[in-house]
Structure formats: structure tokens, C-alpha cells
C-alpha positions in Angstrom: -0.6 108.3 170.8 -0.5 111.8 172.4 -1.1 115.4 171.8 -4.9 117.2 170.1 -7.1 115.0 168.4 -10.1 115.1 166.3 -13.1 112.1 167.6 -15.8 111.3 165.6 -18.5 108.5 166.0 -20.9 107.3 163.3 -23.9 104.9 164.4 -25.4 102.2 162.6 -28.6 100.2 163.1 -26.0 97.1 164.2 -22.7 98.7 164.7 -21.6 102.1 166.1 -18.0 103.4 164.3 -15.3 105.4 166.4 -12.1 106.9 164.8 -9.5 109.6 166.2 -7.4 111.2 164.1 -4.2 113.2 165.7 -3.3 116.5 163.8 -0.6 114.4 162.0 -3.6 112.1 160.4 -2.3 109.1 162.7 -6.0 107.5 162.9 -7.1 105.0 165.1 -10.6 102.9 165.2 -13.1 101.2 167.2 -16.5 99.0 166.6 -19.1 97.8 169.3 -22.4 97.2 169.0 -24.9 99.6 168.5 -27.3 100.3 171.4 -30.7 101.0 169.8 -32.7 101.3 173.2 -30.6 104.4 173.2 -27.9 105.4 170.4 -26.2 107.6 172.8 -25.4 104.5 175.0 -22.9 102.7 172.5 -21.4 106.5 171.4 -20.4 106.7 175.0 -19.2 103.6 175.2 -17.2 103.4 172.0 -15.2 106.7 172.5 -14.3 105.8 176.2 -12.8 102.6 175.3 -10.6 103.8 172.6 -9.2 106.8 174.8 -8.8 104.1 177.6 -7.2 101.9 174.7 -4.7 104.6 173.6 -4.4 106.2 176.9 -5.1 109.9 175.8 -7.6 112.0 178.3 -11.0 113.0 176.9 -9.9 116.8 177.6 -7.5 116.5 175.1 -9.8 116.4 172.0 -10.3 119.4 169.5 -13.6 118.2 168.0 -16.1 116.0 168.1 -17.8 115.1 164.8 -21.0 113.0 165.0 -23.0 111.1 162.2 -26.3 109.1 162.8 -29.3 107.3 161.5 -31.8 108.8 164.5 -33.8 111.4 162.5 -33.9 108.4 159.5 -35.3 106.0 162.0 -37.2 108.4 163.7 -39.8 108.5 160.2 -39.2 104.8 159.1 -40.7 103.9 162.5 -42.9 106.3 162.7 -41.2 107.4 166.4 -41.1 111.3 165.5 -42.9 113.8 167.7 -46.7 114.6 167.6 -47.1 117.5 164.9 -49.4 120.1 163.7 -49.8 121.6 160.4 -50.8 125.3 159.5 -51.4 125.7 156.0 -53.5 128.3 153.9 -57.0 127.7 153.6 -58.3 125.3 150.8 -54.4 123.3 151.1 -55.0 121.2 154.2 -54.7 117.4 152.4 -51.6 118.4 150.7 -50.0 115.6 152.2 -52.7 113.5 150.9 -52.9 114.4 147.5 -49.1 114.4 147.0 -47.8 113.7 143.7 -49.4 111.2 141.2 -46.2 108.9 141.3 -46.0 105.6 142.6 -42.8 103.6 143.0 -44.1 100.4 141.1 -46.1 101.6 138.0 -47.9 98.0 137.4 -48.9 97.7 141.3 -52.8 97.8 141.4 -53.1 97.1 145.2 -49.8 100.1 145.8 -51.0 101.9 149.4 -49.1 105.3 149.8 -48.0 105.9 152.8 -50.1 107.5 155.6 -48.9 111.2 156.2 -46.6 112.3 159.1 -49.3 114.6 159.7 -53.3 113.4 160.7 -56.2 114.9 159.1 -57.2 116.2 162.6 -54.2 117.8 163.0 -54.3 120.0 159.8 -55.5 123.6 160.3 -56.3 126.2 157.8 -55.9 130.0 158.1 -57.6 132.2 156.3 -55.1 134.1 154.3 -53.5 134.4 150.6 -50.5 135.5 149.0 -49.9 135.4 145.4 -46.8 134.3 143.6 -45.2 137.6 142.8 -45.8 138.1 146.9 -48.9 140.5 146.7 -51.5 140.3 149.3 -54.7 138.4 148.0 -56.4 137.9 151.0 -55.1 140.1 154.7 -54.1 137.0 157.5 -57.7 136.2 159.6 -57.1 137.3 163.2 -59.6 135.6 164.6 -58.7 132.3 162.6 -55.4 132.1 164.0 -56.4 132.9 167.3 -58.7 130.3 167.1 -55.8 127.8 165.9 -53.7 128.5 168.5 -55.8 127.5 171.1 -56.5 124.2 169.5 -52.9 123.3 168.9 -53.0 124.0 173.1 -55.6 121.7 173.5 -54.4 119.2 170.7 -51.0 118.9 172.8 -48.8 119.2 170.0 -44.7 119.0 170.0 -44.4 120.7 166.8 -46.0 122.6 164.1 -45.2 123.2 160.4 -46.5 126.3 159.1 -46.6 126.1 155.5 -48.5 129.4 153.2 -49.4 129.7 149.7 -46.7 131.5 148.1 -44.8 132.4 151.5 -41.3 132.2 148.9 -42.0 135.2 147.6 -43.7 137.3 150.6 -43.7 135.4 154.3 -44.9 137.9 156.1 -47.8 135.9 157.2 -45.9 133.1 157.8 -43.7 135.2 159.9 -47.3 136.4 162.0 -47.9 133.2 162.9 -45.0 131.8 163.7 -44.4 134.6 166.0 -47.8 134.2 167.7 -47.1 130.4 168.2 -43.4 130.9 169.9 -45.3 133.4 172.0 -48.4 130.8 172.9 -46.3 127.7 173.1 -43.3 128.4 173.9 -42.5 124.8 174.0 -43.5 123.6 171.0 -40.8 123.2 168.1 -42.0 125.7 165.0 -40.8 125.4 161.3 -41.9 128.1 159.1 -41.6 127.0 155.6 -39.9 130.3 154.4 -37.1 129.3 156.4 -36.2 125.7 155.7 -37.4 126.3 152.3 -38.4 129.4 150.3 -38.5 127.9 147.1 -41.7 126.7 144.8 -43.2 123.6 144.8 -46.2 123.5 147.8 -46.3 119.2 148.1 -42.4 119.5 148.4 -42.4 122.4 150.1 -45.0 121.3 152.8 -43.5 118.1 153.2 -40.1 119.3 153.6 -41.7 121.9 156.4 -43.5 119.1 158.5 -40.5 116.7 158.4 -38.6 119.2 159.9 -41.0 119.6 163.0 -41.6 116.3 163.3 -38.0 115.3 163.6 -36.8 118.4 165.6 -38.2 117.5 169.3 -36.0 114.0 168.7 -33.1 115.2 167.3 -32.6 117.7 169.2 -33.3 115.5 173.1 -30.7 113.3 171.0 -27.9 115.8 170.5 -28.8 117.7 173.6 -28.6 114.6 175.5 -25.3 113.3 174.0 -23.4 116.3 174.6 -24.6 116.4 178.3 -22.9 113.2 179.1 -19.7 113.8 176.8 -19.4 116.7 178.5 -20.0 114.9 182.1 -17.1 112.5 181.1 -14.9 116.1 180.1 -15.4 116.4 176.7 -15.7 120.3 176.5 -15.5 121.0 172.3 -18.0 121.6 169.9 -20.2 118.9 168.1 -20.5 118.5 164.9 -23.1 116.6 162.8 -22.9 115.3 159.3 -25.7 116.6 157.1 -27.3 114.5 154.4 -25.3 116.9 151.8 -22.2 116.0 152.8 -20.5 118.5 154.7 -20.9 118.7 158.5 -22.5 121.8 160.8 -22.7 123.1 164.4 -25.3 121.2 166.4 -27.0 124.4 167.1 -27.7 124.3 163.6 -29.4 121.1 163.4 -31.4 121.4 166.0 -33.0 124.1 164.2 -33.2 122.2 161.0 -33.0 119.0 161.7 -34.2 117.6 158.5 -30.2 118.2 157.1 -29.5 115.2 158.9 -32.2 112.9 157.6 -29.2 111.0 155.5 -26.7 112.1 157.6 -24.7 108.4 157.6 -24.7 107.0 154.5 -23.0 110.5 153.5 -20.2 110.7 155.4 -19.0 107.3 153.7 -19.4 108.7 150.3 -17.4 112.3 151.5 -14.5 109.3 152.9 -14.7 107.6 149.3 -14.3 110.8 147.5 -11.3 111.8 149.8 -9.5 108.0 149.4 -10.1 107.7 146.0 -8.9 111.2 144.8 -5.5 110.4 146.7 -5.7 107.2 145.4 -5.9 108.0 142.0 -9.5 106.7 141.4 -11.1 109.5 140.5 -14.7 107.9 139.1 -16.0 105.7 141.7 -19.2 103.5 142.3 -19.5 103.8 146.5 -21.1 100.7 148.1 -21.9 101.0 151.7 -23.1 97.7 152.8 -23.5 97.6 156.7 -25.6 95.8 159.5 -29.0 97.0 158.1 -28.9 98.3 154.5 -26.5 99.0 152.0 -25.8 102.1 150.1 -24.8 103.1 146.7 -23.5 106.4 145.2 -21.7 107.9 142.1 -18.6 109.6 142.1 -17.3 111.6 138.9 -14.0 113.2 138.5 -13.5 113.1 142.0 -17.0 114.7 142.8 -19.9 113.7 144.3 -23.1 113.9 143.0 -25.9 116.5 144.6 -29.6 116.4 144.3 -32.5 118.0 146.0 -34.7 115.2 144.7 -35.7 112.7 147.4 -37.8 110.5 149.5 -37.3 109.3 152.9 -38.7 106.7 154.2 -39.0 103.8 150.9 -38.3 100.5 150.8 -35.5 101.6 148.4 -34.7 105.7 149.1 -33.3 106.8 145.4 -33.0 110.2 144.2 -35.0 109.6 141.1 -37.4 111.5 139.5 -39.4 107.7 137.9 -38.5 106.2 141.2 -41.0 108.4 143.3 -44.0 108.2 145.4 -42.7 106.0 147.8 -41.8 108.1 150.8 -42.4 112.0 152.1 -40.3 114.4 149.7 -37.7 115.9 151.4 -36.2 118.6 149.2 -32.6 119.8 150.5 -30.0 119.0 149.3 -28.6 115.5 149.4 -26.0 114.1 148.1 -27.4 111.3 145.3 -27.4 108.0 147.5 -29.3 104.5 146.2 -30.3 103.3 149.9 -31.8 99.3 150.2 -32.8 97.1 152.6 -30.1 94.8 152.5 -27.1 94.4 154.9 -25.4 91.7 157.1 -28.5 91.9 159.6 -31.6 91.7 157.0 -34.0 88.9 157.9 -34.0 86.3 155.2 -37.5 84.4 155.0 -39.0 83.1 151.9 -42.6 84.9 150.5 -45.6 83.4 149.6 -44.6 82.1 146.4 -41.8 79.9 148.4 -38.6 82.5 147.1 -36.3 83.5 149.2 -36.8 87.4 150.6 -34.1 89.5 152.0 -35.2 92.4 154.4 -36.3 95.1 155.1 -36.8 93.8 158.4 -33.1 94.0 160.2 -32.2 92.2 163.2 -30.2 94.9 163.9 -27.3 94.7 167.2 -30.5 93.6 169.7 -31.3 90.7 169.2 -29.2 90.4 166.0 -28.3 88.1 163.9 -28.9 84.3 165.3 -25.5 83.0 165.4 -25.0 86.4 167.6 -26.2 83.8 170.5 -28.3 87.3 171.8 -31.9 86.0 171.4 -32.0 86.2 167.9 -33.9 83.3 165.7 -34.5 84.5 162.5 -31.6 83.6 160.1 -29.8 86.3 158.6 -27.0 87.6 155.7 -24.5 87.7 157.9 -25.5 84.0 159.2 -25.3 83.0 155.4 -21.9 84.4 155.3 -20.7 82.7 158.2 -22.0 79.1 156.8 -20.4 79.8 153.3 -17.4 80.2 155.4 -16.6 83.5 154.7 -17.0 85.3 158.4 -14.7 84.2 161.4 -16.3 81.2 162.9 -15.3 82.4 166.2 -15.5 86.4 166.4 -16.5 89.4 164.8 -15.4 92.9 164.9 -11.9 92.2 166.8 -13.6 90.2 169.3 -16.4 92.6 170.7 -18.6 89.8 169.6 -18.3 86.1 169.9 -19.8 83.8 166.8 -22.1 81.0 167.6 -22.3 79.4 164.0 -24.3 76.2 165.0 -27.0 78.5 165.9 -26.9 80.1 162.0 -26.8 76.6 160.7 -29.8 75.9 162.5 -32.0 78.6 162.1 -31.3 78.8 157.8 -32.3 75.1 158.3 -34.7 75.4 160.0 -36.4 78.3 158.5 -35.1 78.2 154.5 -33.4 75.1 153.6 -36.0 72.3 155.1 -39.0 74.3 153.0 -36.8 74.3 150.2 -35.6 70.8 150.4 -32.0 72.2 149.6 -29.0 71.9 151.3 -27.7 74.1 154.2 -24.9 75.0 152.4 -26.6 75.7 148.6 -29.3 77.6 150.3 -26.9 80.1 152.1 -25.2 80.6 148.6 -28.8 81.4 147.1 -29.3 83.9 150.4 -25.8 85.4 149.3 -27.0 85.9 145.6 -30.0 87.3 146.2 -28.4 90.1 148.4 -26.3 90.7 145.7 -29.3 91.4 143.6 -30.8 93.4 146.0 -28.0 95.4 146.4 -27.2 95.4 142.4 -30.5 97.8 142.0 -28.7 100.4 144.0 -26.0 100.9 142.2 -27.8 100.7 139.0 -30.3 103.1 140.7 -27.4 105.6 140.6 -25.6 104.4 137.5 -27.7 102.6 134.5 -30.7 105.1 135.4 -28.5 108.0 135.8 -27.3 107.0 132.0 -24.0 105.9 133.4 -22.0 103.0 132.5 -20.9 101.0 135.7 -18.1 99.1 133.4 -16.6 102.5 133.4 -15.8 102.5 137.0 -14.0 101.3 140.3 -16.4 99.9 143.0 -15.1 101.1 146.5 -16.7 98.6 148.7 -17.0 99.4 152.4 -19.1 98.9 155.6 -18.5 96.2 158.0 -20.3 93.7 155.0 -19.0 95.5 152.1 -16.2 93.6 151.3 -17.8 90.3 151.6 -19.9 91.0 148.6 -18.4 93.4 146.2 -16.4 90.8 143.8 -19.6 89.0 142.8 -21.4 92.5 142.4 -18.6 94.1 140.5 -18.7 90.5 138.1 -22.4 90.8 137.5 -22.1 94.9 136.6 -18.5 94.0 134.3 -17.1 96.6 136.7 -13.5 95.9 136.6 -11.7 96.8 140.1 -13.1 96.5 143.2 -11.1 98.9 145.8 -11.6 98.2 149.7 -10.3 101.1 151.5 -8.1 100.6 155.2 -10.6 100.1 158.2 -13.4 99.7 155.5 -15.8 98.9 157.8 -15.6 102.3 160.0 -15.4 104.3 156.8 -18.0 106.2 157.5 -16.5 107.8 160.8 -13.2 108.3 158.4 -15.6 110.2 156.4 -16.4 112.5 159.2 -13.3 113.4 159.7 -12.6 114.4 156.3 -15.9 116.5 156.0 -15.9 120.2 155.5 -17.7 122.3 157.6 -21.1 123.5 155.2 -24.2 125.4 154.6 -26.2 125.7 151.6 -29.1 128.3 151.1 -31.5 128.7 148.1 -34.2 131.1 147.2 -37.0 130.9 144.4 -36.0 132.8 140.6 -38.7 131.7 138.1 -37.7 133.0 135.3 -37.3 132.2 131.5 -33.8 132.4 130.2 -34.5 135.3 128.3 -36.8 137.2 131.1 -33.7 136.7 133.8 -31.8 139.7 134.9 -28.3 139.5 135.0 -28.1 142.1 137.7 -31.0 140.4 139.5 -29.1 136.8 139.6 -25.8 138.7 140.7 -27.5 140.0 143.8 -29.4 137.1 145.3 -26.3 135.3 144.6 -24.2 137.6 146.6 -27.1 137.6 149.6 -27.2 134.4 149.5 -23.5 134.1 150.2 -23.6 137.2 152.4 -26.1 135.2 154.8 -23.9 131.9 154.8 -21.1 134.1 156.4 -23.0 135.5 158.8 -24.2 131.7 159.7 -20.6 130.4 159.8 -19.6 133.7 161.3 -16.3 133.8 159.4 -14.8 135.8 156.5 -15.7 135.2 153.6 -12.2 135.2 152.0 -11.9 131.7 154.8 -14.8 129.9 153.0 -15.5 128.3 149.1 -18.9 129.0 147.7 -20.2 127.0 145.1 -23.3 128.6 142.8 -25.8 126.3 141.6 -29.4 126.5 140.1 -32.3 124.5 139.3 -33.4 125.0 136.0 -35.9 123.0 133.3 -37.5 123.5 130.2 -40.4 125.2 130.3 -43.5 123.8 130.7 -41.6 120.8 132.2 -42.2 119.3 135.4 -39.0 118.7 137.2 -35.6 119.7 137.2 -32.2 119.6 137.0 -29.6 121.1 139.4 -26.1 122.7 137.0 -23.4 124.1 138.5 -23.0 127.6 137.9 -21.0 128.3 135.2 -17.4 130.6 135.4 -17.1 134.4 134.8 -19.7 137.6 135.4 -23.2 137.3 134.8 -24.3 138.0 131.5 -25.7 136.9 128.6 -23.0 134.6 127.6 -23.1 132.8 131.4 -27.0 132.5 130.6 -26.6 130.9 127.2 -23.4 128.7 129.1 -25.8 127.8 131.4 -28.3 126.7 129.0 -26.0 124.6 127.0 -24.8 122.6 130.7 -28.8 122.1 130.7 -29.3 120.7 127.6 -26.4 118.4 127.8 -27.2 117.0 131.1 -30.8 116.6 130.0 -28.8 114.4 127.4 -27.3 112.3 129.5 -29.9 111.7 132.2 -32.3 111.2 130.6 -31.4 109.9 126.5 -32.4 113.3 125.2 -32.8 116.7 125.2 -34.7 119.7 123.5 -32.0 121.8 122.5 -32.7 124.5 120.6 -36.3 123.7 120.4 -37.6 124.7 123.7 -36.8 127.2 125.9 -35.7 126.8 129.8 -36.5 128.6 132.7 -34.6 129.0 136.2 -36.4 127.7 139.0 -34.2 128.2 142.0 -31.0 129.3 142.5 -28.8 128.5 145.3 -25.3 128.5 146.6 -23.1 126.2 149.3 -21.0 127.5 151.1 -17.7 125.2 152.6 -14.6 125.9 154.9 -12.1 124.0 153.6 -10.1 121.7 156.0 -6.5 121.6 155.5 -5.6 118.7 153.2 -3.8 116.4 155.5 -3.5 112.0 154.6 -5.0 109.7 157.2 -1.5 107.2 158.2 -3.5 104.3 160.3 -2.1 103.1 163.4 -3.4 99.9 163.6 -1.6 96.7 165.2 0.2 94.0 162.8 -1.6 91.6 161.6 -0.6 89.2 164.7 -2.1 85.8 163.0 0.2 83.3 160.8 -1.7 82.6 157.5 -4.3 80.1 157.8 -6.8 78.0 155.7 -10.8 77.2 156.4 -13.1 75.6 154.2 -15.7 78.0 152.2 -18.2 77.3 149.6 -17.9 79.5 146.3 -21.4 78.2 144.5 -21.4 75.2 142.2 -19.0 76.4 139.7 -15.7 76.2 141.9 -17.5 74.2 145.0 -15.8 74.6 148.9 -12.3 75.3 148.6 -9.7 75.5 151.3 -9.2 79.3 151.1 -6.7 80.6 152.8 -7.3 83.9 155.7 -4.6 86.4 156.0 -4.8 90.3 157.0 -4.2 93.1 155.3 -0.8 94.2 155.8 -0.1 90.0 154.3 -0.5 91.4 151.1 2.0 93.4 148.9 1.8 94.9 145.3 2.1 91.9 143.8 -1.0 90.4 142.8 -2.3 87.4 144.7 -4.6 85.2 142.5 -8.3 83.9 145.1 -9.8 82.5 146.5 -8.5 84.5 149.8 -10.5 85.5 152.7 -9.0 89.1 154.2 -9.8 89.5 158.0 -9.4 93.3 159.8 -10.9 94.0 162.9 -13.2 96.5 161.2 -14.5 93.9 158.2 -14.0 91.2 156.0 -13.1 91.0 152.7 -13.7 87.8 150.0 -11.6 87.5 147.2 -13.2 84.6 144.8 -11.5 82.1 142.6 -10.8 83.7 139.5 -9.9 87.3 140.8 -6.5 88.8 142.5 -5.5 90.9 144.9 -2.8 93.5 145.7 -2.3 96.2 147.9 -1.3 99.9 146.3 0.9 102.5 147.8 -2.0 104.0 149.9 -2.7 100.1 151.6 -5.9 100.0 149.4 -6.8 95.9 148.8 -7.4 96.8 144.6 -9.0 93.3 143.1 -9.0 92.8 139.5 -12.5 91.1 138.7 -11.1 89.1 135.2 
């Protein structure tokens, strides 16, 4: 390989994903072990030995594009920085009183979780805007003065400043936050207004103080990574995946970090989206099933699904409105991704009523799964896989890590099967099943409860586990196809490279359909793309802007988010608008109030995206150098252990090949089951028929 190249790396809690794509989509891969002691550590490493690998200098890349899980880790382990919050007097246990949701209706002993944010740590001002941005109450001098100097003493890394009603006037949002960047210069400062000038003071505040509390680690991360990238001659730009898909300038992030709180699991999705409209699969079911959790998401007509309605930081992360309470709101937009505690390194023990649990806990790459032979005991999925006979006995990932599988037979023995007085082998089978019911409530999460019939879909499985458990999924959901893309289980750095550089902006426009200006929605529309110009600094013939809004029906609680409709704003977009509403309301929910109530705009909002030239990925990878050969793996008591033959990818043709067949890639594995078949299409896709 020579000439400019684009790099991008994607880190997972076991694995950390390399690709390269050269400008005539010639990709190449790479996989090592994550480094969690410090994620920068296995980036470094990963890119280095691929450049070595193909022989191409550092110098010679265009761009470097960078997804990762440390702002999500940062708030499930509670490892974000110390932060304040400033809020109007009379709102300081915001983040206490929350919403009245829980996440499991009939749980009487349900404990939300703490805030990000102590009690000691909230301050009030005294100060008061009303909603249409008049001045209740003048901003108290002496109160912030007097807040300033205990945020000194406090120590503080970061404070959230969060006012009554700063949507609609944030001039005193825009006091204090000026006095604090003056006072403490190095503390990190969110002023609501500015991550988030829309209604909504729980979401609003919450959004705010995840921002701050993620911004002092996010941005020694990206400040960090670039430092030593650029030590080693890489000189570009870097690029960072937001949670919404698209990808923007780290500069950007560091600012508002809380973009990137899903920043991984989306760049799979955008790579699902790009293969499958190629592909011809144009309504998709993506399941992202890697070392720690797996991910689902819904793709229609060859477009992914936004929302703006999320938690981060629950045991299952959904974008649900009767899935809440679980997490700290985060409300930006995201696209709509089911995220469990199940992948190849959840710890399997069995709960106090003897069943068999899978996860949360991760082994993740240190010390891993046990037959990893790297300190690990606990026995894993991907331990159960390897008994079933469905991993490479020997190696994983190309040979970056070497298989121990005595040690997985021990510790499921030892720890599962002895309790259970099963066998080794039926108890690994019963670990494998109930992953697969684990994982099965994601995708219905985005599916069934999105009022969406999975039977009328492909499932594109991916991740370095992904293809190991999508046939018995897909069977369960009477999904027909399952598709497993090339280098599956790096997908997610494919996906970086496809992503389009993007920023959304939104403002607050609560207004009956009826009360709504026409002129009025016409001008914030075109400020709001005005300002995303000016952030991309380009033309604004160069970039694609998408209108949105949030509307519901009035007196409602929650929203929806329809896409803009075509033509000038007028009555007849307002009443096109309204019918989109109703017949989403339809479908998400089983009904709708047309024509007896009346809706209201909440928010309006646009994203704007600078297209990438369409170009299709070719993969350089090496022939599959191995003969075909058979090993022994166990298929549950209907079809027993059969002799299942192991081939690679490029074995396969367009002819369909009936399973059981076990596909091995450097990147993954994929299991084809008795009773399915396999063939490749003209993009190398493995397609298996689920009859």
C-alpha cells in the first residue's frame, strides 16, 4: 500500500479497532487489546503496527478519525472530575428530584442513582428569569461573589451553571460564567444556554453538569493522544465520533464533550447504514456485540434513527420514553441505540435463586476472560463459546492473543456447572442462551417497543462476538437474514471512516400550531444554519442541513422529533408537519389524537453535515491461507456436537452452503447453525438464510 491515507481507531472495553483507508477505499485492519490503565496506550500501539505492517510512514496520513468509550466510562465508574453546580435559587436538588420514572415499575426496593453532583456542592444564586426572558428578579452581586469564593475553596474541576429560564434570556448565565473563567481560570465551565437552550430544567440541568463533569477527562484524553501521535509524526487533524453519528474537530469536543458520551456504538451503526445501502439492505436491525456489551439499533430506508431522549449510565441505556429513570438524562442528540451488558467478556455467575446471570460486570482485556491465561478466574461468554467449540482453540484476533481453553473449562466448572450439577458442555450452551436473551431485549428495545416488526428486517451482526450469536437471535425474533459485513469485528473503525463531518444546534419555540409564525420559524431556522457555518467555517453551498423539530400534543409530556417537512414555511408545511406528528404518534406508540387535540412545537433544530465523497471500501486483506478443516462443536440438544467444518471468508461463493459451518477472520467469528446456509453476495457480505 502507498500514497494519502485516512486512520481511524475505535476503542473498546476489551479490544481497540484500527482501519486505513487509502483514497481509492483499499482498507486495511488491525485488533489488539485494549489497554484500560490507559486507552491511549493500545491507540498508539494499534496504529504503529499497522503502518509498520504495510510499510507506509505516519507523515503520510490525511486524517485521523477517533471513536471511544472514555467519557461513557468516565460516568458508569463514576471516574469524572469533581464538579459544582450553580443553579437559581429554590432549584438546587434538581438532580434529586429528577423525573418520577423508574426503569422497573414493580421494583419496591428500586434505589436511583446518586447524582453526579453532591448536595454540598450545589449552590444557589439569587436571581430569576421568566420564560418569555423578562427579568423577575436582577442577578445577586453579592451571592455570586460569595459562590465564587466557595467553589475556590471547594476545589472544584468544573462547574455547571444552569438558570431558570436562561433559553429564553441568558444574560445571567452569561454574568456568571464570565466571573467564573475570570476567578478560576482553570476550572472547566458549562453554561447551560450553550450546550442546551431548550426547555425542560431536570434535562436541561443534567445535560449541563454531564458536560462539566466529563470535560476535564475528555479533554487530558484527546489532548494527551494527540501529543504523542504527533511525537511519533502524525501532524493532521483529529476527529472524534459524536454520539449522533457524524464526527467533529476535537476542539469541539473538548468544549462539549457530552457529544461523545455514545460516541462508539455510533460509528458502527453510521458503517451498517453505509454497507447495507450499497448492499441493497436498506431496513436493517444493527447488533453490535463486542468484548463488554452489545448494541442494538434500527435502520429504515437506509436511515438511521435520531433521538434526543436518553440515559447514560443504566444497566440497559435505551432511548425510551417507559424505559426511563435509570441513568442521568442526557438530551443531545443521539442516534437511537439499545445498549446491554452483554458481550464476549461479561462475567457469568449464577444469582441468588441459583440462575445463571450474565454481566454487567466485564472482564474486559485486563485480566479478561479466563482462558485469556492473563489472571483472569471468573468464567466468561466468550469462555462459553470456546467450550461449545465455536472460538479458535488456539488464538484469537489473528493471533494477538493466545487461547488457553482448559482454563475456561475449569473456571465454568468450577464456578457454574458443579453448583448446577450439569454438564460442562450443557451449562456453556445455557451461558450461550441466556446471552442471547439478554441481548434479544435490545433489539426489541429498538424494534417491538418502537412498534416495529423485527420479521421485517435483515440483522447486520458485527463486533468481534457478533457473528457468533446472531443465527440463534435472528431464529428467536423470525428475522429472516442475518448479514455479517467484511472485517465485522472492526466495524466500528469502518464506521469512522464513512462518517460525515456534523453539528447540530437547537433553540426553544413553544408554540401551538396555530400561535407559530411562519416568518418566526423561517428565521431561527436560517440562524441556526447561519451559526453551524460559522462553526464548520465553510460555505454553506459545501454543507447539507437537515431541519427538524420537537413537537407534542399539548398538554402532553414528551415528545417526538419529525423531520421538517419540504417547501416554504407556511400554513400548509405547519398542517404537513402536524399530519408527520400524528402518524408517528401512530406508530410509536399504537395511537394517536388526530384531529382531536391540538400540538405544539417545542424545539426546533437543524444538523448540519459535509458530505464525504461517496467512495466503496475494497478490503485488502490476505487469502484465507488455511485448508478447510473440521472441530467438534456442541449445537444444544436438538442437533448435539457435530463435526462442523472451519473455513474463511473468501471459502465461500454465492452459492448457498447449508450449516453447521464455523467462519474464522482475523477480526471475528461467525457460527452458521444446522438448519441455516450461507453465501457470500457481490459486496463479500456472509448473507445466512435463518429457515
Amino acid at each position: 500500500m502507498s500514497g494519502p491515507y485516512r486512520l481511524a481507531a475505535d476503542i473498546g472495553g476489551t479490544f481497540t479497532d484500527i482501519a486505513l483507508a487509502l483514497d481509492d477505499g483499499t482498507v486495511a485492519t488491525n485488533k489488539i487489546p485494549s489497554s484500560p490503565e490507559n486507552f491511549g496506550d493500545a491507540v498508539v500501539k494499534g496504529i504503529l503496527e499497522l503502518t509498520s505492517r504495510l510499510d507506509i510512514p505516519l507523515e503520510a496520513a490525511s486524517e485521523f478519525l477517533h471513536g471511544c468509550t472514555v467519557a461513557t466510562n468516565a460516568i458508569l465508574e463514576r471516574k469524572g472530575a469533581k464538579t459544582a453546580l450553580v443553579t437559581t435559587r429554590g432549584f438546587r436538588d434538581v438532580l434529586e428530584l429528577r423525573r418520577i420514572r423508574v426503569p422497573n415499575l414493580y421494583d419496591p426496593l428500586y434505589v436511583k442513582p446518586e447524582p453526579l453532583v453532591p448536595r454540598d456542592l450545589r449552590f444557589e444564586i439569587d436571581e430569576r428569569m421568566g420564560p418569555g426572558g423578562e427579568v423577575l428578579r436582577p442577578l445577586n452581586t453579592n451571592d455570586l461573589e460569595t459562590v465564587v469564593a466557595a467553589l475556590r475553596k471547594s476545589g472544584v474541576e468544573a462547574v455547571a451553571v444552569t438558570l431558570l429560564h436562561s433559553y429564553a434570556n441568558p444574560d445571567h448565565e452569561i454574568a456568571i460564567g464570565e466571573a467564573l473563567r475570570r476567578s478560576l481560570p482553570e476550572v472547566f465551565v458549562t453554561l447551560s444556554h450553550e450546550i442546551l437552550p431548550e426547555i425542560r430544567e431536570y434535562e436541561r440541568t443534567s445535560t449541563t453538569v454531564i458536560n462539566s463533569y466529563l470535560g476535564p477527562v475528555v479533554s487530558a484524553y484527546l489532548q494527551g493522544l494527540v501529543r504523542r501521535l504527533k511525537d511519533q509524526g502524525l501532524q493532521r487533524r483529529l476527529l472524534v465520533m459524536q454520539s449522533s453519528g457524524g464526527v467533529a474537530n476535537a476542539d469541539e469536543i473538548i468544549r462539549k464533550p457530552a457529544l461523545i458520551a455514545e460516541s462508539g456504538p455510533a460509528a458502527g451503526v453510521t458503517a451498517a447504514r453505509i454497507v447495507g445501502r450499497s448492499s441493497g439492505y436498506r431496513d436493517i436491525i444493527s447488533l453490535d456485540m463486542g468484548g463488554t456489551s452489545a448494541k442494538a439499533s434500527i435502520i429504515e430506508d437506509g436511515r438511521v434513527a435520531v433521538t434526543d431522549q436518553y440515559e447514560v449510565g443504566a444497566a440497559l441505556s435505551a432511548k425510551n420514553t417507559l424505559l426511563r429513570g435509570g441513568g442521568y438524562a442526557l438530551k443531545m442528540p443521539i442516534l437511537d441505540i439499545s445498549e446491554i451488558g452483554a458481550g464476549g467478556g461479561s462475567i457469568v455467575a449464577l444469582d441468588e435463586a441459583g440462575a445463571i446471570r450474565i454481566g454487567p460486570e466485564s472482564a474486559g482485556a485486563v485480566p479478561g476472560p479466563a482462558c485469556y491465561g492473563l489472571g483472569g478466574t471468573n468464567p466468561t461468554v466468550t469462555d462459553a463459546n470456546l467450550v461449545l467449540g465455536y472460538l479458535n482453540p488456539e488464538e484469537l484476533a489473528g493471533g494477538a492473543l493466545k487461547i488457553d481453553r482448559e482454563r475456561a473449562l475449569a473456571a465454568i466448572e468450577r464456578t457454574i456447572a458443579k453448583p448446577l450439577e450439569l454438564s460442562v458442555q450443557e451449562t456453556a450452551y445455557g451461558i450461550h442462551r441466556v446471552t442471547n436473551s439478554h441481548m434479544i431485549r435490545a433489539i426489541k428495545s429498538v424494534s417491538v417497543q418502537r412498534g416495529r416488526d423485527p420479521s421485517k428486517f435483515a440483522l447486520m451482526a458485527f463486533g468481534g462476538s457478533g457473528g457468533v450469536h446472531a443465527v440463534d437471535m435472528a431464529r428467536s425474533l423470525n428475522i429472516p437474514i442475518v448479514v455479517v459485513p467484511p472485517v465485522a469485528g472492526v466495524f466500528s473503525a469502518l464506521g469512522l471512516l464513512a462518517a460525515e463531518v456534523e453539528t447540530s444546534l437547537s433553540v426553544a419555540f413553544l408554540n401551538t400550531a396555530e400561535e407559530a409564525s411562519p416568518s418566526r420559524l423561517t428565521a431561527e431556522y436560517v440562524r441556526l444554519e447561519d451559526e453551524i457555518t460559522q462553526s464548520l467555517e465553510r460555505k454553506s453551498q459545501e454543507l447539507r442541513f437537515e431541519r427538524y423539530a420537537e413537537i407534542r400534543y399539548v398538554d402532553q409530556a414528551f415528545e417526538l422529533r419529525i423531520p421538517a417537512a419540504e417547501g416554504a414555511i407556511g400554513p400548509a408545511w405547519i398542517a404537513a408537519m402536524k399530519t408527520a406528528f400524528d402518524a408517528e404518534h401512530d406508530r410509536k406508540y399504537g395511537h394517536s389524537f388526530a384531529g382531536k387535540s391540538a400540538i405544539e412545537f417545542v424545539s426546533i433544530g437543524v444538523t448540519g453535515t459535509l458530505a464525504r465523497s461517496a467512495r466503496p471500501f475494497r478490503f485488502d486483506s490476505a487469502p484465507d491461507s488455511q485448508e478447510e478443516r473440521k472441530r467438534s462443536a456442541y449445537f444444544g440438544p436438538e442437533h448435539g456436537e457435530r463435526a462442523t467444518p472451519v473455513v474463511g471468508r473468501m471459502a465461500l461463493n454465492r452459492t448457498p452452503r447449508e450449516g453447521p459451518l464455523i467462519v474464522e477472520e482475523m477480526e471475528g467469528t461467525t457460527v452458521v447453525p444446522p438448519g441455516a446456509q450461507v453465501h457470500l453476495d457481490e459486496n463479500a457480505n456472509m448473507v445466512i438464510s435463518v429457515v
